[in-house]
C-alpha positions in Angstrom: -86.3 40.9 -83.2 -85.2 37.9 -85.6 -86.6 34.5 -85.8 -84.5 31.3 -86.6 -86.3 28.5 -87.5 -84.5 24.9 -86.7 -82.6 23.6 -88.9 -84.8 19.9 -89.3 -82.6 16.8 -91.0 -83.8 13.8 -92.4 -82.8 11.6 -89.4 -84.6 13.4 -87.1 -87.7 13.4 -89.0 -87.9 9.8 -89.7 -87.0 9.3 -85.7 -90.2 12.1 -84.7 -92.7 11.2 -86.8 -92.4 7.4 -86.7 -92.7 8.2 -83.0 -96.0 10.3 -83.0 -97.1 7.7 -85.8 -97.2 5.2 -83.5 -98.4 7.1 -80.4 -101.4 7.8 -82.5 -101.5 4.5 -83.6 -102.0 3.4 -79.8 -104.4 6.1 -79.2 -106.7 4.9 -81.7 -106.5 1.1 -80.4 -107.1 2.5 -77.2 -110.0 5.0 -78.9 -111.7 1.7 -81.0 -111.5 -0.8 -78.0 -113.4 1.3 -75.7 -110.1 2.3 -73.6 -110.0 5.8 -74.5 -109.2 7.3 -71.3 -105.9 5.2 -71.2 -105.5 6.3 -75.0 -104.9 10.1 -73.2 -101.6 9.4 -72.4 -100.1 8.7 -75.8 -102.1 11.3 -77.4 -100.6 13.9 -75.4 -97.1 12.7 -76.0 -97.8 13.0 -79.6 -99.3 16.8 -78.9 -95.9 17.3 -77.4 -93.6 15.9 -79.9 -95.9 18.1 -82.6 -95.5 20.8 -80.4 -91.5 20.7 -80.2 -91.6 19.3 -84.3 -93.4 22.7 -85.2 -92.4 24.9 -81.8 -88.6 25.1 -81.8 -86.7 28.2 -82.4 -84.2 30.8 -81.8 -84.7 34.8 -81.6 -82.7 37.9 -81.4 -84.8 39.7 -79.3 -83.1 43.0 -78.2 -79.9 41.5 -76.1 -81.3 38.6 -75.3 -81.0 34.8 -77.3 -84.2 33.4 -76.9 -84.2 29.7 -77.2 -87.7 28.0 -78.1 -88.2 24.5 -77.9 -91.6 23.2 -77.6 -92.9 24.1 -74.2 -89.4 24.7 -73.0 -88.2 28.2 -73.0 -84.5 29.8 -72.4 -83.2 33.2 -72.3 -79.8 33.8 -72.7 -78.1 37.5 -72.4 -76.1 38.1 -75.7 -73.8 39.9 -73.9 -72.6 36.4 -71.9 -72.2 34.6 -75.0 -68.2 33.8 -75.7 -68.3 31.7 -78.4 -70.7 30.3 -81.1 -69.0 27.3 -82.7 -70.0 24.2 -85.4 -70.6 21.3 -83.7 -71.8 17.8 -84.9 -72.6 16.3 -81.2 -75.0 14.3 -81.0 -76.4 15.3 -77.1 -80.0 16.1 -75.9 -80.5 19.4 -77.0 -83.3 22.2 -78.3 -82.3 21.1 -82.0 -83.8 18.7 -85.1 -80.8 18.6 -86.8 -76.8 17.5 -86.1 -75.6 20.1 -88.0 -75.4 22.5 -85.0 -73.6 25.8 -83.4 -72.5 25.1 -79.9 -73.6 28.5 -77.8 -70.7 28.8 -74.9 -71.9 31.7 -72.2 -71.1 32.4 -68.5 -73.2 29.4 -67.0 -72.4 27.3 -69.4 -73.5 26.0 -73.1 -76.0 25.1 -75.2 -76.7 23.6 -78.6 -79.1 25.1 -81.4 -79.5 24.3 -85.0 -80.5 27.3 -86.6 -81.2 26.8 -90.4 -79.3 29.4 -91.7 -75.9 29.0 -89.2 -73.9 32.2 -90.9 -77.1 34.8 -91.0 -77.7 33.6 -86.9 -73.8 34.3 -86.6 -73.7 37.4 -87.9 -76.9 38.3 -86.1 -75.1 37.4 -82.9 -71.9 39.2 -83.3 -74.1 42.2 -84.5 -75.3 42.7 -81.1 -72.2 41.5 -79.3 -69.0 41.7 -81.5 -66.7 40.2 -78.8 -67.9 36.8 -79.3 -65.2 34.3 -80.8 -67.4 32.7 -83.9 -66.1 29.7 -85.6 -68.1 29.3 -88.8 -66.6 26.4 -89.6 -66.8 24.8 -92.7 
C-alpha cells in the first residue's frame, strides 16, 4: 500500500481558502446576529471544502488505484489502466493542482495530481507494466 498526497498549487489555494474564508465569514454574521441555525449551511460547506483541502489522495492498494477526494471515493482496478499521461486540463476533477496525470482505463478516465507524478508512475507500472506512461516533461 502507497499513499500519494495531491499535488496542491498556488491557484487553487487562493481559490479554496478565500472560499471557506468567506463561508466562515457568513457563518459568524449568521452566529453574532442571532441566525445561527441559517449559519449551518455555510459552515458545513466550509467542513466540506476542508475536508477535500486536507482529504484528497491516491493509493496503491494491492491492484487497485484508490482515488480519495474528500467524501468522494473511487476504486479503480490497475489492471484496466492503459495509459497514465501529463495533462494541464483544466476540468472538474479529484485534483488541487493543474499539473496533472490523466488515468485512461476501460470505463473511461480520470484526472489526479499526485505530488510526486514519476514515483506514482512507476508505482503504477510496477503493478501493471503494460500501461503506456507518458511522463512528459
Amino acid at each position: 500500500m502507497t499513499r500519494f498526497r495531491s499535488d496542491k498549487d498556488k491557484r487553487f489555494a487562493a481559490v479554496h481558502w478565500t472560499v471557506i474564508l468567506v463561508l466562515l465569514a457568513i457563518f459568524g454574521m449568521c452566529f453574532r446576529t442571532g441566525w445561527w441555525p441559517a449559519g449551518m449551511l455555510p459552515l458545513g460547506a466550509a467542513a466540506f471544502f476542508l475536508w477535500v483541502w486536507y482529504g484528497t489522495w491516491y493509493e496503491l492498494r494491492g491492484a487497485e488505484l484508490l482515488i480519495r477526494s474528500g467524501p468522494v471515493k473511487r476504486r479503480i482496478p490497475v489492471a484496466a489502466i492503459r495509459l497514465v499521461r501529463r495533462t494541464n486540463q483544466a476540468l472538474s476533477a479529484p485534483a488541487l493542482s493543474l499539473r496533472r496525470l490523466e488515468i485512461v482505463h476501460e470505463q473511461g478516465s480520470i484526472l489526479i495530481s499526485p505530488a510526486e507524478p514519476v514515483r506514482f508512475i512507476d508505482g503504477l507500472l510496477g503493478l501493471n507494466p503494460r500501461i503506456k506512461a507518458d511522463y512528459g516533461t
